[in-house]
N, C-alpha and C positions, 0 to 999 in steps of 0.2 A: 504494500500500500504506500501508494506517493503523497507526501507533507511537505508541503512548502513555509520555510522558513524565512519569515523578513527582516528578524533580530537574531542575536544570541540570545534572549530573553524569552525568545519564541522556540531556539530548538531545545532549550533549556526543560521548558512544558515538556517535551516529547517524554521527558523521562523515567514520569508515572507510568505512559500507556507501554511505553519497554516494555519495564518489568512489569507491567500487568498481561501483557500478551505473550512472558519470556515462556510463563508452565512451568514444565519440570525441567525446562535448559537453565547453564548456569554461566555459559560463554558467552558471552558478546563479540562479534567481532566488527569495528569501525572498520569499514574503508571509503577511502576520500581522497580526492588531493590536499595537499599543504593549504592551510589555511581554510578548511571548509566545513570546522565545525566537529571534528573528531574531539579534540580534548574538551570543549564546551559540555558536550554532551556525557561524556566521562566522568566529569567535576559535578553534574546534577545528578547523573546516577547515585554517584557517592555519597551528596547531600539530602540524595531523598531516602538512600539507606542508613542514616543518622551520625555520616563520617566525618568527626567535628574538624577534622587538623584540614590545613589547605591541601589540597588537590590538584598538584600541578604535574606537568607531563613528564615521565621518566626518562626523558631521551637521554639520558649521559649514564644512568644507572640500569637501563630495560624494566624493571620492574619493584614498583613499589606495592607494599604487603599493609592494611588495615585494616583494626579488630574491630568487627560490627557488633551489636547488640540484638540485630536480626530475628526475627520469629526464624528465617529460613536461613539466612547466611551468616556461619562467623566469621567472614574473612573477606573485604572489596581488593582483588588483586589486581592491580592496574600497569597494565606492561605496554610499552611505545617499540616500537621494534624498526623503527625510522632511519637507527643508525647500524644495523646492523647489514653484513656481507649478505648478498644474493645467495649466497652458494652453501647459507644454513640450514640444516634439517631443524623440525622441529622436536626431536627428540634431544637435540646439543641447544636446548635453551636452557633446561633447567626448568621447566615447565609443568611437567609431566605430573606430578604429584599434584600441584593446584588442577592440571584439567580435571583430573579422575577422581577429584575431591567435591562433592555436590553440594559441600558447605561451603565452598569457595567460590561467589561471585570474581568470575576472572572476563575481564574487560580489556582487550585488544586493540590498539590503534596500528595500523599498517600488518596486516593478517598477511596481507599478500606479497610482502617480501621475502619468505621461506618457501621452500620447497618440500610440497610433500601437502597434505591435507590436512586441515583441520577436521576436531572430530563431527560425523555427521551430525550431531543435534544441536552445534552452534547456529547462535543467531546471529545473522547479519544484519548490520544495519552500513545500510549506503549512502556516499554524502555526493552533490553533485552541485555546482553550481548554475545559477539559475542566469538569466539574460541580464541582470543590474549586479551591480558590486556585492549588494548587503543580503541578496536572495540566495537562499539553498535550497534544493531538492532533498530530500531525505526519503529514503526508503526501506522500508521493516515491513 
């Protein structure tokens, strides 16, 4: 389903209907170009699962790790994969334990820099820019 977004304020909204239409998935995966809304919507994930510390993108570290209070998740794990080699499996991230962990809200910006597949019952969500500077497409 296509969402047009005309703020960050607006794709920020999107992040109740996420996780209310996530089920029993527990993977997000952003893909987008640079600049289109992938960490915006990461940082309200977070926020709407009660992640008090700031929420900013792990590009220099891959993945930052936060304890929720969650009826469902105890863990918002938030990994940027922006700077990492073309030529990484996703088994050589160090990953593997948060996917296969259904307490672990793991939230992905740039999925599609690794080779090899994510697991099938991730969600994607996709960022697209719109005809004006400040529009986005989003699709989930």
């Amino acid at each position: 389903m296509y969402h047009t977004s005309y703020s960050p304020q607006e794709t920020r909204q999107l992040a109740r209907e996420i996780l209310r239409r996530l089920g029993t998935k527990h993977i997000i995966l952003l893909q987008g170009e640079l600049g289109s809304g992938k960490t915006v919507l990461a940082q309200a994930l977070a926020e709407e699962l009660g992640v008090k510390d700031t929420v900013n993108s792990p590009t220099y570290v891959l993945m930052k790790v936060y304890p929720l209070n969650d009826k469902r998740f105890k863990r918002f794990v938030h990994v940027d994969l922006y700077r990492i080699d073309y030529d990484q499996r996703l088994d050589d991230l160090g990953l593997s334990d948060y996917l296969q962990d259904e307490e672990s809200l793991v939230v992905v910006e740039w999925p599609e820099r690794i080779i090899g597949s994510w697991p099938y019952d991730s969600f994607w969500v996709r960022f697209y820019f719109g005809d004006k500077s400040d529009i986005r497409v989003i699709d989930f």
